[in-house]
Structure formats: C-alpha cells, structure tokens
C-alpha positions as CSV (number, residue, x, y, z in Angstrom):
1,X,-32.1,-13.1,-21.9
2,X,-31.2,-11.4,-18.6
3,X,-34.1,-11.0,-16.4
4,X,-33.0,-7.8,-14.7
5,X,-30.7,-4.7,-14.1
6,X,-28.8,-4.7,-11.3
7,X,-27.9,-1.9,-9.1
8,X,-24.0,-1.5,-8.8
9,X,-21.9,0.5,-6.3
10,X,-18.4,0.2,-8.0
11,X,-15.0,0.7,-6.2
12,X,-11.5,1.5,-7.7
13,X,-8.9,3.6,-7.4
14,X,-6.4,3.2,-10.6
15,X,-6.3,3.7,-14.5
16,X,-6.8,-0.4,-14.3
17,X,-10.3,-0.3,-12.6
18,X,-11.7,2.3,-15.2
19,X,-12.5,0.1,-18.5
20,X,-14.9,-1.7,-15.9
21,X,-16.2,1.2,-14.4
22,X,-17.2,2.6,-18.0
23,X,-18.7,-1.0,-19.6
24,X,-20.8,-1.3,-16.6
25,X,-21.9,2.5,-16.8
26,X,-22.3,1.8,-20.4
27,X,-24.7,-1.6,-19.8
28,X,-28.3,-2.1,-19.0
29,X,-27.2,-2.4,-15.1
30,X,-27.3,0.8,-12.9
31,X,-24.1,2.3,-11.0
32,X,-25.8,4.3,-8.1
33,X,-22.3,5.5,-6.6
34,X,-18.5,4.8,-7.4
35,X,-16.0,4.5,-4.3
36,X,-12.4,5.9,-4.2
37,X,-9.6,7.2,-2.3
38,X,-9.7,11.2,-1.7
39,X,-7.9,13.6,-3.9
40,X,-3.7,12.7,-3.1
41,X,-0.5,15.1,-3.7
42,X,0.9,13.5,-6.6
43,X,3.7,14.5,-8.8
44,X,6.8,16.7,-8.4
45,X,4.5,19.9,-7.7
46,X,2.7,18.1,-5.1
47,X,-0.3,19.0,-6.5
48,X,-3.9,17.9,-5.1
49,X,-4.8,15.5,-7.7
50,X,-8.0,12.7,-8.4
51,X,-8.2,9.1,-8.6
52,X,-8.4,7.9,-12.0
53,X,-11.7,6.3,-11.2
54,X,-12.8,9.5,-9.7
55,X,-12.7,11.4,-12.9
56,X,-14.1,8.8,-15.2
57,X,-17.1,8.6,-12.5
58,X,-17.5,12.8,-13.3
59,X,-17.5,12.6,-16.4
60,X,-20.5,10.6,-16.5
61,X,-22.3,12.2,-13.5
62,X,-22.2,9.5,-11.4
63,X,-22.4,10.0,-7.7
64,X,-18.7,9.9,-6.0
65,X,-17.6,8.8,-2.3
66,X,-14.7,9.5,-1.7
67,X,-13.5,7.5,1.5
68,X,-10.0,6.3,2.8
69,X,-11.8,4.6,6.1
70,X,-13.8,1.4,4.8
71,X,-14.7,1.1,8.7
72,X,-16.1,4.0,9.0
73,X,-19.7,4.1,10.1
74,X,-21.3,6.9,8.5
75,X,-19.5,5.6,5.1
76,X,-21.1,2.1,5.6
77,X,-24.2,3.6,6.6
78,X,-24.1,5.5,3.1
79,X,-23.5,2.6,1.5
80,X,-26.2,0.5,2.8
81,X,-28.8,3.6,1.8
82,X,-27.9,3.0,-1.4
83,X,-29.3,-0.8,-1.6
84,X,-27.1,-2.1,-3.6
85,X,-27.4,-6.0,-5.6
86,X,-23.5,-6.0,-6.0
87,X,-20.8,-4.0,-4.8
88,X,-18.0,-4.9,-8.0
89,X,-14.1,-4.2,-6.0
90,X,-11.1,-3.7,-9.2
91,X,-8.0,-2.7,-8.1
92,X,-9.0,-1.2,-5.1
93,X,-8.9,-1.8,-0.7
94,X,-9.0,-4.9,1.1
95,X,-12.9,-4.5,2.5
96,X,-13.9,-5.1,6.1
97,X,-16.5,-8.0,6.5
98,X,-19.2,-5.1,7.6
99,X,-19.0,-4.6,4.1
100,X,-19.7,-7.3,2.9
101,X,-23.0,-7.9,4.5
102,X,-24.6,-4.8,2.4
103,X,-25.1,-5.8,-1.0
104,X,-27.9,-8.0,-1.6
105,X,-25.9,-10.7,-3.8
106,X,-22.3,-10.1,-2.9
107,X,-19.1,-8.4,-3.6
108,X,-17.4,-9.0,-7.1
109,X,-13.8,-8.4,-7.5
110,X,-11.5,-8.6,-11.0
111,X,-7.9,-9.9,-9.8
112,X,-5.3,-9.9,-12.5
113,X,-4.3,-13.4,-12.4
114,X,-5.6,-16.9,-13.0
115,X,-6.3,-17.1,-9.3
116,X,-5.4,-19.4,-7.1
117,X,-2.2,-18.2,-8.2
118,X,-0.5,-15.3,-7.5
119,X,-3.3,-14.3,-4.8
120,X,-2.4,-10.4,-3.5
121,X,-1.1,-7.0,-4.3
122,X,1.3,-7.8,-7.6
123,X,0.2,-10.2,-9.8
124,X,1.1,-9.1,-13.0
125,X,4.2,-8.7,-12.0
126,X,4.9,-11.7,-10.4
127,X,3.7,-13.7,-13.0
128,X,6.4,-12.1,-15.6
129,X,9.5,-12.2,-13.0
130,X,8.8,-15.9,-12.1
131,X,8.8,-16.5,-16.1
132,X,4.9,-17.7,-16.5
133,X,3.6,-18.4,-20.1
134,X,0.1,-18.2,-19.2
135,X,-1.9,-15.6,-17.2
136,X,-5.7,-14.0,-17.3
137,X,-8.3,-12.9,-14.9
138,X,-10.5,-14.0,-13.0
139,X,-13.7,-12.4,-11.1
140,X,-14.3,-14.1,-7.7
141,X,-17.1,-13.3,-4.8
142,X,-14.9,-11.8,-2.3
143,X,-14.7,-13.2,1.0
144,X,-12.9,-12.3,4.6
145,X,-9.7,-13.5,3.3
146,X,-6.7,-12.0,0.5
147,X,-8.5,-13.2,-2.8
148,X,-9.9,-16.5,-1.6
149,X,-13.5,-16.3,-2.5
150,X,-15.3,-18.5,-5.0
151,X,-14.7,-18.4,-8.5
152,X,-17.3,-16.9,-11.1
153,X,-15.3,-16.3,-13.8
154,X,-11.6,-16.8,-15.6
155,X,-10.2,-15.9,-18.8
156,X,-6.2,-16.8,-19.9
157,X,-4.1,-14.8,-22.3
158,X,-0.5,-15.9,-23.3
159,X,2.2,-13.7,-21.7
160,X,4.9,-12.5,-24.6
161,X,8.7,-13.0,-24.1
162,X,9.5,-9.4,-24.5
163,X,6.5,-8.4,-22.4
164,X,6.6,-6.3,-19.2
165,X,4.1,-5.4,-16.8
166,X,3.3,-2.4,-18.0
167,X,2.4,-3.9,-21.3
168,X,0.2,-6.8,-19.6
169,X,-1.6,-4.3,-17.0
170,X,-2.9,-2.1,-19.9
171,X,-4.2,-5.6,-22.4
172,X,-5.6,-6.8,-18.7
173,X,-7.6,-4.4,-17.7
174,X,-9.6,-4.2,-21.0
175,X,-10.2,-8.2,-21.0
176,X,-10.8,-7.8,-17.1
177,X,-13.6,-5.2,-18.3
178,X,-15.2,-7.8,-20.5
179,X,-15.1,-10.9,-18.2
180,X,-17.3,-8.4,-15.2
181,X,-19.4,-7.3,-17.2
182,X,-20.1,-11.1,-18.3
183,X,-20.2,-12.1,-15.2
184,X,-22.6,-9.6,-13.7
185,X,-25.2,-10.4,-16.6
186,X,-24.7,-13.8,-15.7
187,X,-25.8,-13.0,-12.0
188,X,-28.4,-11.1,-13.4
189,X,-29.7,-13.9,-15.7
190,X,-28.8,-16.5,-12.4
191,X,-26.7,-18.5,-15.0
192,X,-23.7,-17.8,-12.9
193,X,-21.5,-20.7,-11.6
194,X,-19.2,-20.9,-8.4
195,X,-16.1,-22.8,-8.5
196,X,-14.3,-23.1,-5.2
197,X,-10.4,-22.4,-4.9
198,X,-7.8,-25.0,-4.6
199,X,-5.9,-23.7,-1.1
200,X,-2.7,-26.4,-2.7
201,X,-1.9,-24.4,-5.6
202,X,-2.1,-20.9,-4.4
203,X,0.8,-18.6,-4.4
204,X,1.5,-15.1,-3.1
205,X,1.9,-11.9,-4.6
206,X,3.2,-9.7,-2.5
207,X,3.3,-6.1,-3.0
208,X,6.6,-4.8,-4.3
209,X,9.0,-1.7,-3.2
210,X,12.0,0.0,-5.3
211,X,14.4,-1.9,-2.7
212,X,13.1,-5.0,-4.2
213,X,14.1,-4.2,-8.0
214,X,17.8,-4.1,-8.0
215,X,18.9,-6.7,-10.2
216,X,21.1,-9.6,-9.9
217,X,23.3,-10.3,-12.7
218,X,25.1,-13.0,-11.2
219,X,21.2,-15.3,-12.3
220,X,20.4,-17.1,-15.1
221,X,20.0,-14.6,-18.5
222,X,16.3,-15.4,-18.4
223,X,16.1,-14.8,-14.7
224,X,17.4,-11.4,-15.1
225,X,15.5,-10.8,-18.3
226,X,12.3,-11.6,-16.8
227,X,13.2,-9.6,-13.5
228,X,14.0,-6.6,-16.0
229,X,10.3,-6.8,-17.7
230,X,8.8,-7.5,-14.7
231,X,9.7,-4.8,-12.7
232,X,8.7,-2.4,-15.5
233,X,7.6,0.3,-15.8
234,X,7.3,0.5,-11.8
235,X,9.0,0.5,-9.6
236,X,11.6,-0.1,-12.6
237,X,14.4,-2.8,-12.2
238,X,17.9,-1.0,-11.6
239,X,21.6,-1.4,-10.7
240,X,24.8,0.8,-10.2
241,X,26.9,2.7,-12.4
242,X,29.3,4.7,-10.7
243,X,27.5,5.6,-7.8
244,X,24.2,6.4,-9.3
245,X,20.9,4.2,-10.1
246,X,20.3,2.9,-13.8
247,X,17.0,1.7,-14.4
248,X,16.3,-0.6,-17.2
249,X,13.0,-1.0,-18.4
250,X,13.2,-3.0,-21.6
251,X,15.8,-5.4,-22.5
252,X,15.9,-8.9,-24.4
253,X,17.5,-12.2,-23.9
254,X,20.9,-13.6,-25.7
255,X,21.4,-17.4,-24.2
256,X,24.3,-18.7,-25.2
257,X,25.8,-15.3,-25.7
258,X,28.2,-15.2,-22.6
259,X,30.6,-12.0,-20.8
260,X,31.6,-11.4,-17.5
261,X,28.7,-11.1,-15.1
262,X,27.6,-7.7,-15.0
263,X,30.0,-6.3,-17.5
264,X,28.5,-3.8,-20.2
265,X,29.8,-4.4,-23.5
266,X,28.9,-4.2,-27.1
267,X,28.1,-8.1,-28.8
268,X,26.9,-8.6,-32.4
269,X,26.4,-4.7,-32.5
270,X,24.0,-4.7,-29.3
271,X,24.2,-2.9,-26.2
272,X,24.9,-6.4,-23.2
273,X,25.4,-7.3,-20.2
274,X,26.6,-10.4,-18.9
275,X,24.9,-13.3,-17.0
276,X,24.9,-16.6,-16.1
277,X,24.6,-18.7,-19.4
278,X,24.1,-15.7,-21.6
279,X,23.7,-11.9,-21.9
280,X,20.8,-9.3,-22.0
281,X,20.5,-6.7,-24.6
282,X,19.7,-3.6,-22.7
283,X,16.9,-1.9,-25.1
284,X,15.4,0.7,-23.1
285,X,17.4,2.9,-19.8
286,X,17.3,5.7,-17.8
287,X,20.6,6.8,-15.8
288,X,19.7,9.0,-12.5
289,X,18.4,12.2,-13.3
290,X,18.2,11.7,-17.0
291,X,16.1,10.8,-19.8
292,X,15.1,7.6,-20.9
293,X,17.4,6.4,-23.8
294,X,18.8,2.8,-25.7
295,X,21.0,0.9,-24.1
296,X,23.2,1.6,-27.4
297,X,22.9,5.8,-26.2
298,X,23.9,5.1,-23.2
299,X,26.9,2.7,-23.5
300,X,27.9,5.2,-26.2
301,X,27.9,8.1,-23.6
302,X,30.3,6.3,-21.3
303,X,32.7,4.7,-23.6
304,X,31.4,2.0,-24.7
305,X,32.7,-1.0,-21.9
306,X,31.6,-0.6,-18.1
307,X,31.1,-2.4,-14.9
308,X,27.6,-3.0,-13.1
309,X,28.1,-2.8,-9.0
310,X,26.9,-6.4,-8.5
C-alpha cells in the first residue's frame, strides 16, 4: 500500500510524453504544474500552434509554464514555489543541474530504450536501423549527464520485422506511461530500487536530420530495409528519381531475390528494388510534391522499370 501522494511537476513537449502526463493526472499523486515549450509556427500556414502536452495539460486545468529558457531565474524560482517531491522529464529538454536540486526526491525521466543503449535524442529509431530485436523503456533518475542516471525501472518489447518507428513510438509511449506511473508509486511506497548503468555497453543516439535518410542501395537488403523503417515516418528515408526526392516509408525484405542495385523493377508481381544479396518491395511512397501511394502506383506511373540515383 503506498504510504503517500506525491506532488508532481511534469515536463514534455510531444504527443509521446502525453499518455504519462494523463495516468499521472489520473492517479492518486498530484501534478501541481506541467512544463513546455511556448506556442511554435507550425505547418504550411505558419500558424501559432501548442505543444501537445500543453493542450492535454488544459483540458484538465492543470497549471501550464510555458518556458523555452530552463536557466532562467524567475522560471526556477517558480518552480521551486511549487515544492515539488518529483519533477517526471518525457520527451522533453536536457535540464540544467539548478534544476535538479528543486524537487525533494529527484527528477524522473522515461527514455525510449533499454538504456544503457542507445542513450540520446533518437532511440527508437536507432534501434530499428541498426536491426535490434529487442527494445523497451526504462525510467532512470536523471543526472548532469545525456541519460546516465541510475536505473528505477525497465520494460522490453520485441521490435517486428516490418515495424517502423512510427509504429514503435506510438506502442512506446503507452507502455512508457505504465512503467512511470509504476515507478512513482514505488517512490511513493519507498519500494523503489536503483540499478547503476554499465558506461561499457552504452551507445549513442544521436539526433537525426533529412540529410541523413538518403538511402544506400548499394547495402545489404536488410540494411536498407531496416534504414527504410527506421527512418519512417520522419524525417522519411529517400532517394532520386529524376531529379526529385522519393521518400519511402514502408517497404519489406526479399533476400535472395537479387537485380541490379538500385534498379526499380517488378519481381513475383511486387514493386523492387535491388540490393546487395536481395531486393526490397517498396510498399508505401511518396514522390516530391505528391501523395503518398504503393510502390506498385508509382512504378505503374513511370513505366514500370527505372533507375535510383545511387
């Protein structure tokens, strides 16, 4: 039996930190105040608009900061009037060690990925372009350093061969939800256990820009399959065709299967490309400046047999 409620400031930012944010509203803990980014122009129209978080803090009349300086002084100063046990970080900034220092117990963060590994900005996606069977989450006590504090909690989840990270991030964040709101009853009950990080099997995560997504054909098939589901739905893997940016965001493996690198062809009645020891079947695309169509719509369209720039 827990022994107490705890009094929560939350920060997030993204559609991923939300299912937290609402299980810990929903739970016997308070959340005096939720952190995020001010309002940003997002969109074609440029249009002034809020922070996921933001709007899932409104709609249950929570109190909102919204703060883009984590040094600031009056912010911090706001912060510590609000006495909090725990601040709880998902998907949100890097925090200044002043920070730190204000919550009575610590500062919980959810990090999509069975930490050590993949420690930084992009772990889900890292995790599906190195090929990884095995993933999770795991809430940690944050610390001055890039996801190095001690761990509280972990949970693992298979990764699926046609998965991409858009796929993983939305079964992630809902098991993410579960494992802090675990964790903060088990603070609250002081059941809790810390588990120090092994420094020898960390890896990086780094964060990832369109420039990085252009695809390689000339890899293995499961290389470039993995790349493919890995970069999708953001920034969205992509190579030439005539000129102009293709983006594929779904596509599935034929080993054995084996074309010209990079050549676009029909095989068994599938849409392929070739690779090294095999093809991929292009499921899902989007050439520049259209919609998103199959692979078989699209090879249609242009005759059937093309060339990838490489």
């Amino acid at each position: 039996m827990m022994d107490r409620s705890l009094n929560i400031v939350f920060m997030g930012n993204p559609d991923f930190s939300v299912p937290s944010l609402e299980r810990l509203i929903s739970s016997r803990h308070n959340v005096a105040a939720v952190v995020t980014g001010s309002d940003k122009r997002r969109g074609r129209g440029g249009k002034l608009t809020a922070s996921p978080v933001k709007i899932a803090a409104s709609h249950q009349s929570i109190k909102v900061i919204e703060e883009d300086d984590m040094r600031s002084e009056s912010f911090q100063a706001e912060l510590a009037a609000l006495k909090p046990d725990l601040l709880v970080v998902v998907a949100y900034k890097l925090l200044p060690p002043a920070l730190l220092t204000i919550p009575a117990i610590g500062s919980l963060n959810l990090h999509a990925s069975l930490l050590p590994k993949y420690r930084g900005a992009a772990p889900i996606h890292w995790a599906i372009i190195n090929g990884e069977k095995e993933t999770g989450c795991t809430v940690f006590l944050l610390d001055e350093g890039m996801d190095t504090g001690l761990i509280l909690k972990q949970e693992k989840t298979t990764i699926g061969l046609l998965e991409t990270t858009g796929d993983l991030y939305n079964r992630l964040k809902i098991t993410g939800s579960k494992l802090m709101l675990e964790t903060v009853d088990e603070i609250a009950a002081g059941t809790h256990k810390k588990l120090p990080q092994n420094d020898q099997l960390a890896s990086k995560a780094p964060k990832i820009t369109p420039e990085d997504a252009r695809i390689n054909f000339q890899k293995n098939v499961m290389d470039v399959h993995n790349f493919v589901r890995g970069m999708s739905p953001f920034p969205g893997a992509w190579t030439l065709h005539g000129g102009r940016k293709l983006k594929i965001y779904r596509s599935e493996p034929l080993p054995g299967i084996i074309r010209e690198t990079g050549r676009a062809s029909l095989i068994e009645g599938e849409a392929c490309v070739g690779c090294i020891g095999g093809s991929i079947i292009l499921r899902e695309v989007q050439p520049e400046g259209k919609r998103r169509m199959s692979g078989m719509d699209f090879l249609n369209g242009i005759g059937g047999n093309t060339f990838f720039t490489l």
